[in-house]
N, C-alpha and C positions, 0 to 999 in steps of 0.2 A: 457863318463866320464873318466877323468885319474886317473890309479892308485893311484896319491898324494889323489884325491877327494874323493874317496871310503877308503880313509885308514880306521883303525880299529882305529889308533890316536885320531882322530878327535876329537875336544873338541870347543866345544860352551859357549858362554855366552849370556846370556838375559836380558837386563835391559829392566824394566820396565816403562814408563812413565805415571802417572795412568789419568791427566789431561785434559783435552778436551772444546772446548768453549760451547757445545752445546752435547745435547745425542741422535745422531739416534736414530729414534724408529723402528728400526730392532738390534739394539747390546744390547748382551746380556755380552761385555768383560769388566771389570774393568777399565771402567773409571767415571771418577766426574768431575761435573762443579764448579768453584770456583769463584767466582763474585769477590771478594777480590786479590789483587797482591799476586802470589805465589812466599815463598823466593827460590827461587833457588840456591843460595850460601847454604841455612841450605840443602836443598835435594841433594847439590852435594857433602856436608860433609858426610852426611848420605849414601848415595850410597858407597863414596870412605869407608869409615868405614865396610860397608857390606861384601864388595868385601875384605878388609882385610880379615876379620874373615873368610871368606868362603873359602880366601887360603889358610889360616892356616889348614883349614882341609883336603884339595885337596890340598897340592902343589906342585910344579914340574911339571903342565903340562903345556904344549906348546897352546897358543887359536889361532884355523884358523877360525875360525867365531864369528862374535860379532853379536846382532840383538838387538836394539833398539826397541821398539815397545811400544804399548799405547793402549789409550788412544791415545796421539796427541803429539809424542816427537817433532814434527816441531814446536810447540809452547816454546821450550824451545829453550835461547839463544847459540850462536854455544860456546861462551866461556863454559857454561856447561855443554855440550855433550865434548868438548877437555876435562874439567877436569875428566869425567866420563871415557876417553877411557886412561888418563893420566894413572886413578888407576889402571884400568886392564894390564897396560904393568906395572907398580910399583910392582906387587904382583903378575903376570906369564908370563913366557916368550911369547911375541906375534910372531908368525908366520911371516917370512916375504912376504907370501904371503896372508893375511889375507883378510876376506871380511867382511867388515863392512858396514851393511843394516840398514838404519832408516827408519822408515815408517813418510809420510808427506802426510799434507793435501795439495791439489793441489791448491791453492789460492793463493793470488800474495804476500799476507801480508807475509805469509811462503814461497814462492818462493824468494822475496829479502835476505833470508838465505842460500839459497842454497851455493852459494858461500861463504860461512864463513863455512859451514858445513864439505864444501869437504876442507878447510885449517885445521879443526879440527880434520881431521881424517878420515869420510865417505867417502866408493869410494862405495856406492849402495845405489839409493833411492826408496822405493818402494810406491807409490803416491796411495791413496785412492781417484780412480775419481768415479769407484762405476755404473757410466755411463753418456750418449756422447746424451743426450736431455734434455733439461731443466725441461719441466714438469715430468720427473722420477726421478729428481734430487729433484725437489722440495719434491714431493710426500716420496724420503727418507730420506728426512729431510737435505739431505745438502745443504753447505749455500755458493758454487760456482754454477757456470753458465759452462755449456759444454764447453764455449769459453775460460772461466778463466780456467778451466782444460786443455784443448788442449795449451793455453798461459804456462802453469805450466812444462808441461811436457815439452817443447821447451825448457825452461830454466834450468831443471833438463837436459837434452840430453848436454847442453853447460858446465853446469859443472861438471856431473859425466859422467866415461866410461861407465859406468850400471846402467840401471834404469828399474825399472818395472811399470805397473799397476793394480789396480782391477777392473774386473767389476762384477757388478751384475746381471745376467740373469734369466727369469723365471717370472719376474715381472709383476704386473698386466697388464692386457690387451696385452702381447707381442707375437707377432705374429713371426714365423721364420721367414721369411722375413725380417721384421724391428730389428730380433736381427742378419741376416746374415750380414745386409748394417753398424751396429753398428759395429762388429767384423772386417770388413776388414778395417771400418775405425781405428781402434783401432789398427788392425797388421799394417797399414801403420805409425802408429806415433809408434809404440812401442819397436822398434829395438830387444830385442832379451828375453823377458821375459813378461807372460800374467799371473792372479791367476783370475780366472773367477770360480767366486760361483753361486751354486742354491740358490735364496732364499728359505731361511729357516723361520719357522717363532716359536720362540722362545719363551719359557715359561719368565712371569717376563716382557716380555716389550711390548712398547705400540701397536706393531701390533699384538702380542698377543690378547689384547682384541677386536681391530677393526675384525681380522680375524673371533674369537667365535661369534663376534656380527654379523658376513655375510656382513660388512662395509667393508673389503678387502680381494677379491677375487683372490687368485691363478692359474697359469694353470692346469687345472688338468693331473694325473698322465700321462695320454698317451701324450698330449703337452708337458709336462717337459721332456720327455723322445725324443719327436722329436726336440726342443732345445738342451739338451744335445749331442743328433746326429749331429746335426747342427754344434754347438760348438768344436767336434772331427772333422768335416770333413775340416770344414773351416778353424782351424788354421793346421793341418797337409797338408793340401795344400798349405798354406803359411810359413811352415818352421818351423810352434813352434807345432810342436806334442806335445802332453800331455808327460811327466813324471811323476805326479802322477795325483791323480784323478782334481782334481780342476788347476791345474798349466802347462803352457805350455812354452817350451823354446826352443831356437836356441840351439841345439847338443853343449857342453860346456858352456851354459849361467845357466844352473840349479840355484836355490839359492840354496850356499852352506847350508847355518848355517839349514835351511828347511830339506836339508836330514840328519842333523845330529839326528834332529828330528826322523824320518822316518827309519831309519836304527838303529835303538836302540843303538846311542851311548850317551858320558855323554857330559851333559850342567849343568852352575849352572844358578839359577837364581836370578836375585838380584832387588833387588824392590817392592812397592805393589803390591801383589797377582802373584806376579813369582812365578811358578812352575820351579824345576831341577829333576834332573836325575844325582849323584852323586856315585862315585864309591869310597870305604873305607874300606881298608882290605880285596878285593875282594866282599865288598858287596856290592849290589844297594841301596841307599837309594834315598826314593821319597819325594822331600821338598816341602813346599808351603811356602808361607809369609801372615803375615797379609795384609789382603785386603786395610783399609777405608787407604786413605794416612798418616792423622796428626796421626792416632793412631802407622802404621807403624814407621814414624816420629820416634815417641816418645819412640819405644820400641828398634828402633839401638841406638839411644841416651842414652838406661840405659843398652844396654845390649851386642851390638856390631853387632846384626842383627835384621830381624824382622821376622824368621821364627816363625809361629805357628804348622806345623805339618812335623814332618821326619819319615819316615818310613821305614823300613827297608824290600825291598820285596825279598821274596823268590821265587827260579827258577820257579816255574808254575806261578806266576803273571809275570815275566819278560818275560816269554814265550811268552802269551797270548799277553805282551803288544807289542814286535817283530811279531807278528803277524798283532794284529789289525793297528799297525804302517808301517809295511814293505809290506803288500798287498795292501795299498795304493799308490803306486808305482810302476810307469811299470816294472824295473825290477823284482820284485817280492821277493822273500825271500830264503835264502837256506836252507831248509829241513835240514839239518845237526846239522844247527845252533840253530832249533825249535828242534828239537830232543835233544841237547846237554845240554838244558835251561829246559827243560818237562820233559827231562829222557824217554819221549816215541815218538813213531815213528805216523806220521797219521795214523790214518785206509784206508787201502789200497781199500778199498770197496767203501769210502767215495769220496778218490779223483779220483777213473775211474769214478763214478758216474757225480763228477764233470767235469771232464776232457771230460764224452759222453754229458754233456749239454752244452758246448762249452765254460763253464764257467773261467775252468781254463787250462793253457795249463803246462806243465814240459819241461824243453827246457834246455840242458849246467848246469843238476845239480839243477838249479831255479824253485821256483814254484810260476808262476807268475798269475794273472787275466786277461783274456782279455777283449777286450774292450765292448765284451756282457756281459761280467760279472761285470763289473763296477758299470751300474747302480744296482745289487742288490748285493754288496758288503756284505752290513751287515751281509745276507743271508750265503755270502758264507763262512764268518771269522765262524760264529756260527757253520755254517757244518763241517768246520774243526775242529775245538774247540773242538767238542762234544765227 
C-alpha cells in the first residue's frame, strides 16, 4: 500500500441507502422494503441537506473515499447518486484521486445502470453475488441466477476500472471441494478484489429462527475452520491474499474507504442509520442517525440532519475501538499508537504468551495476528484488552 493510502488524512464518507426490493434472511443491516415509489428527489434533498450541516461541523477536510452502501443503492437512479456525490464536492474539498464505491445488486435490471453510474461519479462497484449456484442462491434468498451474476459482473468489468464481489462461504451442506471450485471460479472473473464472509447467523432474522428450530444446519466449527483454510490458501495462490480478515485483494487494489474504517480514522456518516467517527476539537465523536427511512426523512427536514445519538469517546474507548478495528488487518496495529490512545503499554506477559501460541507475531514496530490467530480473533483482542 502507498504512503498517500496509509495517510493519517484520510477521511471517508458514507451514505446510506436504506432501501432494498426484498430482505435476505441472513441480514441483519438497515434496510426496508417499500412497495410504494420511493421519492428520490425528496431523499436527495435530504442527503444534500445532511451533508451541509455535517460540514459545518467538520470542515476543511479533503474526502479520499466515498462508500455508498445499503440496503440496495443500485436501486437508486444514477442522476441521484450524481446529486448525492454533487453535495459532497459542494461542501469538502474532494480528493483528486478519490474512490468512489457503491455496492449493487448483480441483476441486469441494476446492471443497465452501471453506465450512468460511472458518468455520475463511481469508479468502484462492489456486487453482492453472495454466490456462484442457484440453489444457495435461492436458499439465501436472492432473487439472481449465478448466470445473471456472472452476466452482472461482465458488465461492471466494462464500465468501471474496479470492481469487487461478495461471496458467502460456510453455507449449508458446503463441502471444501465445492467451495474450492466456487473460489477459483470467482478469482477468475474477479480481477483484483474478493470480501468472502462466514456465515453468520444473526439475532432478529429469519435464519435466526430456522437455525434454533435445527431447519438450518451449519458447518460445524472444525468444517468452518477447514473452509476458512481453504479460503486463505486458494485465493493467496491466486494473487488476492487476505488483507483483513474477510477481504482479499491484488497488492494496490485494497478498498480504500474499508481501511479508513479499520485504521481508526474519521468518516461521517450520512443517511438512515449511518454510523461516523468525527473528529471536533481533537475530540472523537461517535454518531449514528435515525434508522426507519420516512422518520429519518422527516427529522433532516425540521432539523438539518437526522442524528439521534453523538457521543463523545474518550481515549480508552478509542483505544479499544483501534484495536478491535486494526487487528482485523493484516498489517496489524502499532503499539505506539494503542499506548498513546490507553495511556498504557500491553502486558508484556500477555503478548509473549501470545506471540508462543503463534497467535500473534511483532514484526517493523507492528503487532499484527497471524493467520492461526485469525480464526480466534475475538479471543485474542480480549487478551490484549485485559
Amino acid at each position: 500500500m502507498s504512503n498517500a493510502d496509509a495517510r493519517q488524512d484520510a477521511f471517508g464518507v458514507y451514505v446510506h441507502w436504506p432501501f432494498c426490493l426484498s430482505k435476505c434472511p441472513y441480514c441483519d443491516f438497515n434496510s426496508h422494503v417499500r412497495h410504494q415509489q420511493i421519492d428520490e428527489e425528496r431523499f436527495a434533498s435530504a442527503f444534500a441537506r445532511e451533508i451541509e450541516t455535517t460540514a459545518a461541523r467538520i470542515p476543511g477536510r479533503t474526502v479520499t473515499s466515498i462508500f455508498l452502501g445499503g440496503g440496495t443503492p443500485s436501486l437508486m437512479q444514477p442522476q441521484t447518486v450524481g446529486s448525492i456525490l454533487d453535495s459532497i464536492a459542494k461542501y469538502w474539498t474532494v480528493d483528486s484521486t478519490v474512490e468512489v464505491s457503491m455496492e449493487a445488486n448483480p441483476t441486469s435490471v441494476d446492471a443497465t445502470r452501471f453506465h450512468g453510474y460511472r458518468a455520475a461519479g463511481v469508479n468502484r462497484v462492489s456486487l453482492g453475488v453472495q454466490a456462484l449456484d442457484d440453489a444457495s442462491l435461492k436458499s439465501l434468498g436472492r432473487l439472481h441466477s449465478a448466470r445473471e451474476a456472472l452476466d452482472a459482473v461482465a458488465i461492471a468489468r466494462s464500465a468501471f476500472d474496479r470492481y469487487s464481489f461478495d461471496l458467502i462461504y460456510a453455507r449449508p451442506d458446503q463441502t471444501p471441494e465445492m467451495w474450492t471450485d466456487e473460489l477459483k471460479l470467482a478469482i477468475s472473473e474477479a480481477a483484483e478484489h474478493l470480501s468472502l464472509y462466514q456465515l453468520t447467523i444473526e439475532e432478529g432474522t429469519p435464519f435466526f429462527g430456522l437455525h434454533a428450530a435445527g431447519k438450518l444446519k451449519t458447518p460445524e466449527e472444525g468444517l468452518a475452520r477447514v473452509l476458512y483454510d481453504v479460503t486463505q490458501e486458494v485465493c493467496a495462490q491466486h494473487g488476492l491474499p487476505s488483507y483483513e480478515i474477510s477481504n482479499h485483494a491484488r497488492p494496490g487494489a485494497e478498498c480504500r474507504h474499508n481501511l479508513v474504517y479499520w485504521r481508526g480514522q474519521e468518516y461521517a456518516g450520512i443517511g438512515p442509520g449511518a454510523h461516523g467517527r468525527i473528529d471536533i476539537d481533537g475530540v472523537r465523536h461517535a454518531t449514528s442517525t435515525e434508522k426507519r427511512p420516512e422518520a429519518w426523512l422527516m427529522r433532516v427536514e425540521a432539523n438539518g440532519h437526522g442524528v439521534t445519538l453523538d457521543e463523545n469517546l474518550n481515549s480508552e474507548e478509542r483505544a479499544d475501538e483501534y484495536l478491535l478495528m486494526g487487528l482485523r488487518l493484516v498489517e496489524g496495529i502499532d503499539p505506539a499508537r494503542y499506548e498513546a490512545l490507553s495511556g498504557r503499554a500491553f502486558d508484556p506477559k500477555r503478548v509473549e504468551n501470545l506471540c508462543e501460541e503463534g497467535a500473534i507475531v511483532i514484526e517493523n514496530g507492528r503487532l499484527r495476528v497471524t493467520q492461526e490467530g485469525f480464526p480466534v480473533l475475538d479471543a485474542v483482542v480480549a487478551d490484549l484488552a485485559a
